[in-house]
C-alpha positions, 0 to 999 in steps of 0.5 A, a space after each residue: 341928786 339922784 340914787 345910786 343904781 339898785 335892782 327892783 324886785 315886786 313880790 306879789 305874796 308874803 313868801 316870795 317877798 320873804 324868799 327875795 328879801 333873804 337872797 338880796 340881804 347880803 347885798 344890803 337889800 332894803 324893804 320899801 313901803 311908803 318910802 317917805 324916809 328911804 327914798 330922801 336918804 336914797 337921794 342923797 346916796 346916805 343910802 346905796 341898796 344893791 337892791 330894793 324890795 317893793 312890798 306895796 303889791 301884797 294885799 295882805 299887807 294892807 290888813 287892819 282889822 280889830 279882833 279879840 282886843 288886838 288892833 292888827 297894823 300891816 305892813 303897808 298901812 298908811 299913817 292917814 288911815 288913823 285920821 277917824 279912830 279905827 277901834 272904839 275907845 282910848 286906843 282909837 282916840 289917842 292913835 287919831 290925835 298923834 296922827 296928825 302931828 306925824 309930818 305933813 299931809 302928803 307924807 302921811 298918805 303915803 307913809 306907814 306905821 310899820 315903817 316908822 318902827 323899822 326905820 325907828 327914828 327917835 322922833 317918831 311918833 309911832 315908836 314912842 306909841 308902840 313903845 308906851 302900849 308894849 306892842 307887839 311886833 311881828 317879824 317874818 323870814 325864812 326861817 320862821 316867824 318870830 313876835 319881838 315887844 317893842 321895848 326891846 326891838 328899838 336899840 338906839 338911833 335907827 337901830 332895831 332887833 331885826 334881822 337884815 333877811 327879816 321882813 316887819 310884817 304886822 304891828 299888834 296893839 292891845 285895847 285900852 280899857 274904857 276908862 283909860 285916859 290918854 294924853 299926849 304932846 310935842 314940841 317941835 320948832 316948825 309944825 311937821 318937823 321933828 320932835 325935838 321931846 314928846 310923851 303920851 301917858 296913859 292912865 285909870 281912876 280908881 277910888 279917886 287914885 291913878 292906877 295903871 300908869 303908862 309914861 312914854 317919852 319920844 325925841 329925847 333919846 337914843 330911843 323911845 321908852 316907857 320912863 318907870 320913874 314917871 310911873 311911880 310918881 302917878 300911881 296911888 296918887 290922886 290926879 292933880 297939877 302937884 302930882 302931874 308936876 312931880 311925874 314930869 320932874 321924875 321923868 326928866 331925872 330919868 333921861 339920858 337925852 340928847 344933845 347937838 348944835 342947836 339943842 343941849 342936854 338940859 333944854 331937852 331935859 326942860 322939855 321932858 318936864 314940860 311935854 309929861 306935865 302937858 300930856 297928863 294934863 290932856 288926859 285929865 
């Protein structure tokens, strides 16, 4: 199939590509940047925008850049710039593993990071990044600017916190400390389809006890989430396969998961225990 009619509009600044986005908003104008989700939807008429808005010749947009412990993601950043770490450390590390489970090759070249998190698919990747790091997220109209962390810009399946004349313009990341560890996993039945559970844990050592936990969970549920049950099962422990254990067990207690036709509440359940135990086992 082929969309149904829209009009085309390319700003060239961030204030026009605001001023545009706020005119055609009630006529269900859509922002397009790598497209890789909105133009298949678009295809199949799920989607009908009156109008799309075409960021992709904003040079500002292209922005990555590391500054005072902030990782600064524009808007119009491919998925493929992750490939080699684009910060020193833990961060970089971890961003440059979950990018290559993202798909496949030629979506990664075009797709963006921000874009992942203004469509918030439940599996992706990058929203269960985001939601683990407590990143911060830029949102501009043209009534000003406004920072939302990102546990509370996802509210359910492909539902955010933004406005509909709001443009996501940057994604922020703090650095991780040096001796952080990282580990993440997924499961999904084909290499680059969806993943039907994902978590990417952090954590640090210190006086041979876990210290600073971070537990993720991704695919599982309505949303990304930090699981602060699995948290508590870490920290003050010493790293090993029974603490790792008990953190995947808390963390499948802690879901609410999704069910369809093909995958039930408890085999996600399942897969939670398994993808937590496997992810803190990589970082270890």
């Amino acid at each position: 199939m082929k969309p149904a009619a829209f009009r085309y509009h390319a700003p060239t600044t961030v204030e026009e590509a605001v001023t545009t986005l706020a005119a055609v908003a009630p006529d269900d104008g859509r922002v397009l940047a790598g497209g890789q989700s909105l133009v298949p939807i678009m295809a199949f008429r799920l989607a009908r925008p009156g109008h799309l808005v075409d960021i992709n010749g904003i040079g500002a947009f292209n922005k990555l850049s590391a500054t005072d412990g902030t990782l600064t993601i524009g808007a119009c950043v491919r998925h493929a710039a992750f490939y080699q770490p684009v910060v020193d450390g833990p961060l970089g590390k971890l961003l440059a593993t979950v990018v290559r489970h993202i798909a496949h090759h030629p979506i990664r070249t075009r797709g963006t990071f921000c874009g992942s998190l203004a469509h918030a698919d439940p599996a992706s990747e990058w929203c269960m990044v985001a939601a683990t790091l407590d990143a911060s997220i830029v949102l501009r109209s043209q009534r000003g600017t406004r920072t939302v962390a990102a546990n509370d810009f996802f509210d359910g399946i492909m539902t955010t916190a933004r406005e509909d004349d709001e443009l996501l313009t940057e994604v922020q990341l703090t650095a991780l400390p040096a001796d952080t560890r990282v580990g993440f996993y997924e499961f999904s039945r084909r290499a680059g389809d969806f993943a039907l559970a994902m978590a990417v844990t952090c954590y640090r050592v210190r006086d041979d006890a876990i210290a600073d936990a971070r537990v993720g969970i991704g695919g599982a549920e309505a949303r990304p989430r930090r699981i602060a049950e699995a948290e508590a099962a870490l920290n003050g422990r010493r790293p090993g396969p029974e603490v790792f254990r008990a953190a995947g067990d808390a963390a499948a207690a802690a879901i609410e998961p999704l069910e369809d036709y093909n995958t039930s509440a408890e085999y996600r359940r399942d897969l939670v225990r398994a993808m937590t135990r496997r992810a803190l086992e990589r970082a270890a």
